[in-house]
N, C-alpha and C positions, 0 to 999 in steps of 0.2 A: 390113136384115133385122130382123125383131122376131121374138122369141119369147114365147111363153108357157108357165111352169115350170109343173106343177101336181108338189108334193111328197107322196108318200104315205104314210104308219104304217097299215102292215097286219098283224094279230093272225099269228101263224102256224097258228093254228088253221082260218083261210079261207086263206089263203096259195095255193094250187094254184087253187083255184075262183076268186077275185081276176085272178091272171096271167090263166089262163086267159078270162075275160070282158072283162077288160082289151085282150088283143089279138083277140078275135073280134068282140066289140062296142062297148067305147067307144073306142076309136084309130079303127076305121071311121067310128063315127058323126061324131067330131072331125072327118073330114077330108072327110068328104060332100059341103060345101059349095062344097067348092074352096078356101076362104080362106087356110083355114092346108094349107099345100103339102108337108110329110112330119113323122114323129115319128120322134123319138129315147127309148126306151126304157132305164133304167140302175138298175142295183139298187145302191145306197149301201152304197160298202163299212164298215160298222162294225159291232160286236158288238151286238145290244138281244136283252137277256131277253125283253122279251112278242113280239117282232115284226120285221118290217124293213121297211126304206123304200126307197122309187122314187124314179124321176122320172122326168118324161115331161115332155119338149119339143116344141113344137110351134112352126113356124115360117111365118109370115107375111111376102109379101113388104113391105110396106109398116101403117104405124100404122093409116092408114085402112081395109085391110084388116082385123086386129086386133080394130078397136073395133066395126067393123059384124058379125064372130064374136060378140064379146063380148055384144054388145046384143041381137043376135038369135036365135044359136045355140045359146051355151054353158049356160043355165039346165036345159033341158029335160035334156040330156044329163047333166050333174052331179046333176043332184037322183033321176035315176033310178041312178046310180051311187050315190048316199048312203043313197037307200032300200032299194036292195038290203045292201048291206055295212056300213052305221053296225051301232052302234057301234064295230066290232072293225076300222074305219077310220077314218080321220081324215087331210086334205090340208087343204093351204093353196097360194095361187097366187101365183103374181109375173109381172110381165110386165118382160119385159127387152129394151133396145135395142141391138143388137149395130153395136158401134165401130170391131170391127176383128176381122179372120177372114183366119189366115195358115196356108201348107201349107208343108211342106219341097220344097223343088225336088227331082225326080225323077233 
């Protein structure tokens, strides 16, 4: 499984209107494709005076999956997320190769 992290800093002054666009339109649009197969949504527990941070995971079953998101999906969809929300947003991404995924027995 691959993921892709995108981390956010969002001003608290968009904060509600963010969330909110966040799960009605870019998580859908993310996952449109089919490529990347569910998100995980997670608000970063820490104290920040101007704001607070996410993360949003996205999970691919395979790299080649991933990269054909990347190359062909993911511009349009961020750059309309950035011109909505910049300045009083700001992410950065990572892609991550997941090694090992364990549950506790039931």
């Amino acid at each position: 499984m691959y993921i892709y992290n995108i981390t956010f800093n969002v001003d608290k002054s968009i904060e509600k209107d963010w969330l909110d666009y966040i799960k009605r339109q870019f998580i859908p649009k993310m996952l449109k494709s089919g490529l990347l197969k569910s998100s995980l949504t997670s608000k970063i527990m820490v104290n920040e005076a101007q704001g607070n941070s996410y993360s949003i995971q996205f999970a691919a079953d395979n790299k080649a999956d991933l990269k054909q998101f990347i190359d062909q999906e993911l511009f349009p969809i961020l750059n309309e997320l950035h011109l909505k929300f910049s300045p009083k947003m700001v992410y950065f991404a990572t892609e991550l190769d997941v090694i090992d995924r364990q549950k506790k027995d039931a």
